[in-house]
C-alpha positions in Angstrom: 141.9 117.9 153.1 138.7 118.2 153.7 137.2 121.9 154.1 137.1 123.2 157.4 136.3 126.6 159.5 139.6 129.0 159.3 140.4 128.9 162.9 139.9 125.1 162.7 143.0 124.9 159.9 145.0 127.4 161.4 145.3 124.5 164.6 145.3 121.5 161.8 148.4 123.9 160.3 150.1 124.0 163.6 149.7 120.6 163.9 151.5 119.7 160.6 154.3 122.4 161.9 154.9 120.2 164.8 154.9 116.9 162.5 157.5 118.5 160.4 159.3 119.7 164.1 159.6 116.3 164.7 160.2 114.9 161.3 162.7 117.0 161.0 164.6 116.1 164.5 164.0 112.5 164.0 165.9 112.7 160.4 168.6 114.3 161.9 169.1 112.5 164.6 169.0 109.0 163.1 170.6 109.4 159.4 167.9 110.0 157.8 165.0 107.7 159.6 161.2 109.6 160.0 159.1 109.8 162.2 155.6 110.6 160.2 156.6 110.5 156.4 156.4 106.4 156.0 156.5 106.6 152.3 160.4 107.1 153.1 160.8 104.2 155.6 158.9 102.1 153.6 161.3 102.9 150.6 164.2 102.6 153.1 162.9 99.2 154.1 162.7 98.1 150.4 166.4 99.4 150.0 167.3 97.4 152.8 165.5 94.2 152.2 167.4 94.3 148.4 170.8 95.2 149.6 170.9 92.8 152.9 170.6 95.8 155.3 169.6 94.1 158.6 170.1 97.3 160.2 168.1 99.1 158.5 165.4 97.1 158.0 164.8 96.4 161.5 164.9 100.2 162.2 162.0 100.7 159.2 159.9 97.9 160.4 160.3 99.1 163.7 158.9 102.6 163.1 156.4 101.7 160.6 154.6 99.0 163.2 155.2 102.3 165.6 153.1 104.3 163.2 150.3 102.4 162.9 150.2 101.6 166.7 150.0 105.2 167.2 147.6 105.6 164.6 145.5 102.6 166.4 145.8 104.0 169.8 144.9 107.7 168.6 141.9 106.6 167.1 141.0 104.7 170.2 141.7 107.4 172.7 139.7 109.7 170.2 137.1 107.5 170.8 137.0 107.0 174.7 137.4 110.6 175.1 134.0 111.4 173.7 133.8 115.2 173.1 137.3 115.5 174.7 138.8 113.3 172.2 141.0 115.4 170.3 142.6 117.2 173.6 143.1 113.6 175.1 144.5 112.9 171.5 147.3 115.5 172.4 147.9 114.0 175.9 148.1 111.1 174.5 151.1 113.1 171.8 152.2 115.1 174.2 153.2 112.0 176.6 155.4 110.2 174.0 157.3 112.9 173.1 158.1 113.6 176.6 159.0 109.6 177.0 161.3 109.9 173.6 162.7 112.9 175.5 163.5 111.0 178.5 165.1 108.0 176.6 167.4 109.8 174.4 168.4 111.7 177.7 168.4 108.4 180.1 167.1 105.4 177.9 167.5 103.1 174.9 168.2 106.1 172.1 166.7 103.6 169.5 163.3 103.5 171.3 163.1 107.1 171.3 162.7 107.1 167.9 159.9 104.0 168.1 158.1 106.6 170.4 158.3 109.6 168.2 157.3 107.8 165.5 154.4 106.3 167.3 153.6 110.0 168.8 153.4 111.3 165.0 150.9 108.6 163.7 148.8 109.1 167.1 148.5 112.9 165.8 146.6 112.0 163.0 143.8 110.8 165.3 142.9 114.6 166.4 140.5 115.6 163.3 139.0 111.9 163.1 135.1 111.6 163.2 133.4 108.3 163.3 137.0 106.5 163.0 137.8 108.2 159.5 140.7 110.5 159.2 138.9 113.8 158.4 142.7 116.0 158.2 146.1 113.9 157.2 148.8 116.1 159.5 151.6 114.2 158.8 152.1 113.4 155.7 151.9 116.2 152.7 151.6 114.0 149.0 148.3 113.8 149.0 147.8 117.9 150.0 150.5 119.1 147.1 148.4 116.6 144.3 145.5 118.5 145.8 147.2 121.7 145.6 148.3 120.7 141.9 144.7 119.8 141.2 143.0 122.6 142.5 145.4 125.0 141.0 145.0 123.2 137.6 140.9 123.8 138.0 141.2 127.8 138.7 144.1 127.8 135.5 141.4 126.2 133.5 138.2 128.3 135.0 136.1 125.2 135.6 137.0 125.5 139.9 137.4 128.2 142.4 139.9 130.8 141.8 141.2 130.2 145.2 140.3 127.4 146.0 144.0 125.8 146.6 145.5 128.5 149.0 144.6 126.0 152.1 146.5 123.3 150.5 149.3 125.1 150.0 149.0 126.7 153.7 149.1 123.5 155.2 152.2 122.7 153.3 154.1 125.5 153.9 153.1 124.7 157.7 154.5 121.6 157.9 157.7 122.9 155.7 157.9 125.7 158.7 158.0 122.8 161.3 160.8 120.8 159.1 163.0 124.0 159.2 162.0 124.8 163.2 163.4 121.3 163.9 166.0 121.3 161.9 167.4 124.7 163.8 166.4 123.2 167.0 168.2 120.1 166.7 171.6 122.1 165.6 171.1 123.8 168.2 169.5 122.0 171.2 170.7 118.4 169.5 168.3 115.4 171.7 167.5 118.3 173.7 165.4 120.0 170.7 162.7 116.9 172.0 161.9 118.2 175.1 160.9 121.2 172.3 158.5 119.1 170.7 156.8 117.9 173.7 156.4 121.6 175.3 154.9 122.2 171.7 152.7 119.5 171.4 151.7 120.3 175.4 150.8 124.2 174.0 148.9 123.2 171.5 147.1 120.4 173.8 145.7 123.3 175.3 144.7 124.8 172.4 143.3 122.4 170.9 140.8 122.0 174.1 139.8 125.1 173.6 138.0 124.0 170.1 134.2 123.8 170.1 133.5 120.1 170.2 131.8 119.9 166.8 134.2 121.8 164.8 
């Protein structure tokens, strides 16, 4: 993670809560698939290429193609929107939660979780600049080996003291979206979507309330 202005990681934080939110629901809801942490469908694809799970690997292809389309259409929405990018980033979010809502309500239950999947790699578009990825909200490997490696520097006195509390803030963010979902889906069960989307449709607005070059 790059270094960034407090109040801009407090909303990157938030962000991660809602990808764990999500993660979280989707996990739930369809033993054990995600919606933003690929590493494990990728590894459930593997499983299910070796063991003759057609199932399964249909459902892993399916979201990880979903990913990366929502990554591709984030970054091009982030792009068209010009110095509104990241709020019509969150539209864009906010919209396919709300249509994963409305199909495990109405629709194909199986395509909700194509659309919360793509929703999730679409988020990662909202701290791009110049099409690179300044601030990886979904997906928290590479922020606890940062976390280790920082931490390792301020044991050793050759980094800052403190210079892996943001890593370890943006974890525990996304950890406090896991265990939001995760109470929201016992709870609310397909319902705990419309959740999501009412979150992602909050923080829409707060993200448009960011300076445009922070």
């Amino acid at each position: 993670m790059q270094r960034l202005p407090l109040s801009v990681l407090l909303v990157a934080v938030l962000l991660a809560a809602l990808a764990g939110f999500v993660d979280a629901i989707a996990f739930s809801a369809f033993a054990g698939f995600f919606a933003s942490f690929m590493s494990g469908n990728t590894t459930r694809l593997g499983v299910a290429i070796a063991s003759g799970l057609q199932a399964e690997l249909h459902t892993a292809i399916s979201l990880i193609l979903a990913f990366v389309s929502g990554v591709m259409g984030g970054a091009i929405v982030a792009r068209a929107g010009g110095v509104r990018g990241r709020e019509a980033v969150m539209l864009l979010v906010t919209a396919l939660l709300a249509l994963a809502a409305l199909c495990l309500g109405f629709g194909p239950r199986q395509l909700a979780l194509v659309l919360l999947a793509g929703a999730m790699g679409a988020e990662n578009a909202v701290f791009s600049r110049n099409g690179e990825v300044q601030v990886g909200l979904t997906y928290m490997t590479g922020t606890l080996v940062r976390f280790g490696q920082r931490l390792a520097d301020a044991l050793m006195g050759v980094g800052p003291r403190t210079g892996w509390w943001r890593d370890l803030l943006f974890w525990g963010g996304f950890l406090f979206g896991t265990l939001g979902g995760a109470g929201a889906y016992q709870l609310a069960g397909d319902g705990a979507v419309w959740i999501a989307a009412v979150l992602a449709g909050l923080l829409t607005l707060l993200v448009g309330r960011m300076p445009a070059g922070e």
